[in-house]
C-alpha positions in Angstrom: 5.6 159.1 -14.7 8.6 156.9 -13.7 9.8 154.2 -11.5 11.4 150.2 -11.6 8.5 147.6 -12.0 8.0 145.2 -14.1 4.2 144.4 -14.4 2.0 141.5 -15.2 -1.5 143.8 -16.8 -2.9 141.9 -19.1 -4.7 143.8 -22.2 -8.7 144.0 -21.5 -9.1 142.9 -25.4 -8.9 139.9 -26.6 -6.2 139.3 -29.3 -4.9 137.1 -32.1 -2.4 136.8 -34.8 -2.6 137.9 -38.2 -0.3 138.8 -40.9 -0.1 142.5 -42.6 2.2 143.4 -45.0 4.4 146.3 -44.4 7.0 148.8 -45.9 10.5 148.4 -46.5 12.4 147.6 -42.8 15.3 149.7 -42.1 16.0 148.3 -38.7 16.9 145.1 -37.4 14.0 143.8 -34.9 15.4 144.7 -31.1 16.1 143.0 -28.2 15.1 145.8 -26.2 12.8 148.4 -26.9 13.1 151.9 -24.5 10.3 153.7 -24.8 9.8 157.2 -23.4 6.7 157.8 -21.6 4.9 161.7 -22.2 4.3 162.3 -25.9 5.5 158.7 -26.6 3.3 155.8 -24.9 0.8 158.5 -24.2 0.2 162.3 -25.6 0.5 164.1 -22.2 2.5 166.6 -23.3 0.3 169.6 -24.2 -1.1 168.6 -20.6 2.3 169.1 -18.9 3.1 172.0 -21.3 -0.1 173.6 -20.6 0.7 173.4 -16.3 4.4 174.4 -16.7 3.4 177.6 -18.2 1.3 178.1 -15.0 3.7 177.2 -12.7 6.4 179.1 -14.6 4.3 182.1 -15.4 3.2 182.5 -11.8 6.0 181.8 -10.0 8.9 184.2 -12.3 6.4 186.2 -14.1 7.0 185.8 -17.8 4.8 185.7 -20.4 2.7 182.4 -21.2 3.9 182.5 -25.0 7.8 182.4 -23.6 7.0 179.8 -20.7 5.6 177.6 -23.0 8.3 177.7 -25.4 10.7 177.4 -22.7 9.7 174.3 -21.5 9.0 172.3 -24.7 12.6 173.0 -25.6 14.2 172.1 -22.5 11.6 169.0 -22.1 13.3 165.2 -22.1 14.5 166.6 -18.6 13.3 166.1 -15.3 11.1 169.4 -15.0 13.4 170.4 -12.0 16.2 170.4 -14.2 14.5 172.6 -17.4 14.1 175.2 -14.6 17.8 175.3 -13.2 18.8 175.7 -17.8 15.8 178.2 -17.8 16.7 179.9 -14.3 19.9 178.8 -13.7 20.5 179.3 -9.7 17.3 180.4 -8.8 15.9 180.0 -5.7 12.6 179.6 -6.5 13.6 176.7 -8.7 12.5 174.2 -5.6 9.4 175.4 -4.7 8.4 175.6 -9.2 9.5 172.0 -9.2 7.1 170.7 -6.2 4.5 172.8 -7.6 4.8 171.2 -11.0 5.4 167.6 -9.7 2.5 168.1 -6.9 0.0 168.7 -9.7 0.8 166.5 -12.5 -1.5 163.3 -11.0 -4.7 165.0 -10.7 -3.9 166.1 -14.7 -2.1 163.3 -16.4 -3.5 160.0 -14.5 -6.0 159.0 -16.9 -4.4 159.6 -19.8 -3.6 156.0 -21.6 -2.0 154.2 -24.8 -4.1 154.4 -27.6 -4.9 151.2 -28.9 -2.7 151.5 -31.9 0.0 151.7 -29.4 -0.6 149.3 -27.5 -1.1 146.4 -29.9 2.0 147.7 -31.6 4.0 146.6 -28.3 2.0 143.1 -28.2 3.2 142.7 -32.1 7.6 143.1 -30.7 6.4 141.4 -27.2 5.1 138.6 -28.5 8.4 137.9 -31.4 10.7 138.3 -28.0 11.1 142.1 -27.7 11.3 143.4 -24.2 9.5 146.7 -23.7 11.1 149.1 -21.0 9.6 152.8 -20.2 12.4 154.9 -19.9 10.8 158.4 -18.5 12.3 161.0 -16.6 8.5 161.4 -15.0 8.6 160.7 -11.3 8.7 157.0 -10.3 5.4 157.1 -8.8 3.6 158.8 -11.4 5.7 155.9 -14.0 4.4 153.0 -11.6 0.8 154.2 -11.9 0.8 154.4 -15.8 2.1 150.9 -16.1 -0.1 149.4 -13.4 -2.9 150.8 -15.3 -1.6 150.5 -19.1 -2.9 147.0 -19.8 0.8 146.0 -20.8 3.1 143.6 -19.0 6.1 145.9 -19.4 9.2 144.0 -18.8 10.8 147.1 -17.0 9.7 150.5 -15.7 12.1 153.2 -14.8 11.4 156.8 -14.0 13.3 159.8 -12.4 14.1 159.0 -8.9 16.1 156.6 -6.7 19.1 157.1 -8.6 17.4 156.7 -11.6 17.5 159.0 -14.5 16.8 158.5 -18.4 20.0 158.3 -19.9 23.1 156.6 -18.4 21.1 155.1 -15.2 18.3 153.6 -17.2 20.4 151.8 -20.1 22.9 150.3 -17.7 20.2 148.8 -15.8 18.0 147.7 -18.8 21.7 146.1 -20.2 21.8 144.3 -16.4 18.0 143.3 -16.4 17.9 142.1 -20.3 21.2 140.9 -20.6 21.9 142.5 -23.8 24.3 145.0 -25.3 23.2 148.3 -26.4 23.2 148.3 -30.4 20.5 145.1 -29.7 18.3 148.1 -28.2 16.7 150.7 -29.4 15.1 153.9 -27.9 11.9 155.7 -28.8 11.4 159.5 -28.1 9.4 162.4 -28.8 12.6 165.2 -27.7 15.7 166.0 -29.2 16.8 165.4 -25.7 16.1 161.7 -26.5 17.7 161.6 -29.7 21.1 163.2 -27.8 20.8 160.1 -25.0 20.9 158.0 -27.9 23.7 159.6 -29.6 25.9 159.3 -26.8 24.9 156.2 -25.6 25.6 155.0 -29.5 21.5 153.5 -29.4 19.7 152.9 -32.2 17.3 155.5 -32.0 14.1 156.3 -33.6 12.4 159.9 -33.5 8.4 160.5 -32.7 7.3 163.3 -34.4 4.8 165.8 -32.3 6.1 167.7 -29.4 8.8 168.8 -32.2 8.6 168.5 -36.0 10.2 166.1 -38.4 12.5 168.1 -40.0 13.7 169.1 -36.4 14.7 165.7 -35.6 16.2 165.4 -38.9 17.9 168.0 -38.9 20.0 167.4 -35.4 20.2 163.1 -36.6 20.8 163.0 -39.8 19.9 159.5 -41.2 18.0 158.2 -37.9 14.5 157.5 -38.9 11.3 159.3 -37.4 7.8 158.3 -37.6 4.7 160.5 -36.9 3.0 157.2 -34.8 4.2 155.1 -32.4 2.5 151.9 -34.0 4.8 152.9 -37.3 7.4 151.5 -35.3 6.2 148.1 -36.8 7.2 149.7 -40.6 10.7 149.8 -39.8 11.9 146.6 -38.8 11.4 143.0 -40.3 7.6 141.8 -41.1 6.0 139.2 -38.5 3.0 138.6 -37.0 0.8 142.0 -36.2 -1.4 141.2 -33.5 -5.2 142.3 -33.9 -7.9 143.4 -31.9 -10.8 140.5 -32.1 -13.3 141.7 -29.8 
């Protein structure tokens, strides 16, 4: 789900301010916080896994065990770009990718932030952190999610229009924030995050689930990963957590 909005949602809860103590920080509290969307902000990505195994098992005819495996390795990509590394050339590459992008809506447009997650972006927002999505999901389907998300994301940015996670997105959320890039830092569920990062020399933090821990720390040595989003909050200096009150 991706796009360029910034929205003004405000969170159907009431909140408030309370302290909690935390864990040691490791991190200094960004200025910017990227987050990727599918298996990040929201735990779409056995849904998406689950329809590119149809798409790819009915269109080239492999088995659902290698589809499947295919794409979660490749993922962090726009879905038309797994397909040209898994079928590189192909001319049914196209006609996979509408498929796939035709039918993601219909399975992926309720899915939401858990509430842990969200009040874990009201905690940064509300110290001065500006939350971006960064998602290589189509802009429209990014638009929806954050028209819907109960957030006021500062920026949204999806695949499309020139825009791409990566390059694209960090030079326009350096533009739009006005900061410099070790004052971000980027939140992803792929390795394929962790290697924007890397090359973009962002602070990055790894979310454990679409692959395992030892994956992430294996490939970034060092770089933290959490098995939450809301454990984001553990890893940089203590400050107000907000609450749900009602």
């Amino acid at each position: 789900m991706q796009g360029t909005i910034a929205t003004n949602i405000r969170p159907n809860a009431r909140t408030s301010v309370s302290a909690s103590p935390r864990r040691g920080a490791c991190l200094p509290l960004p200025k910017a916080l990227l987050c990727d969307l599918d298996g990040t902000l929201v735990d779409t990505m056995p849904i998406l896994a689950d329809l590119a195994t149809e798409v790819m098992t009915g269109m080239y005819g492999i088995p659902r065990p290698l589809a499947r495996e295919l794409y979660l390795a490749t993922c962090g990509l726009p879905f038309v770009q797994q397909l040209e590394d898994i079928f590189p050339g192909d001319s049914r590459n196209p006609a996979a990718s509408d498929l796939f992008e035709g039918r993601k809506p219909a399975r992926c447009g309720a899915a939401r932030m858990s509430d842990d997650t969200r009040l874990a972006l009201f905690d940064l927002h509300a110290r001065g952190v500006r939350i971006a999505v960064s998602s290589n999901n189509g802009r429209e389907n990014v638009e929806a999610f954050a028209r819907l998300s109960c957030f006021p994301f500062d920026l949204v940015m999806g695949y499309g229009h020139g825009l791409a996670k990566g390059r694209p997105h960090i030079e326009l959320a350096e533009k739009t924030f006005g900061v410099d890039r070790h004052e971000m830092l980027f939140v992803g569920d792929s390795l394929h995050d962790g290697e924007i990062a890397f090359v973009a020399k962002i602070p990055f933090v790894g979310l454990a689930g679409t692959f395992a821990k030892d994956r992430f720390t294996l490939r970034f040595p060092g770089q933290p990963v959490i098995g939450h989003f809301a454990e984001i909050l553990d890893l940089v200096p203590a400050g107000s957590r907000i609450a749900a009150t009602g």
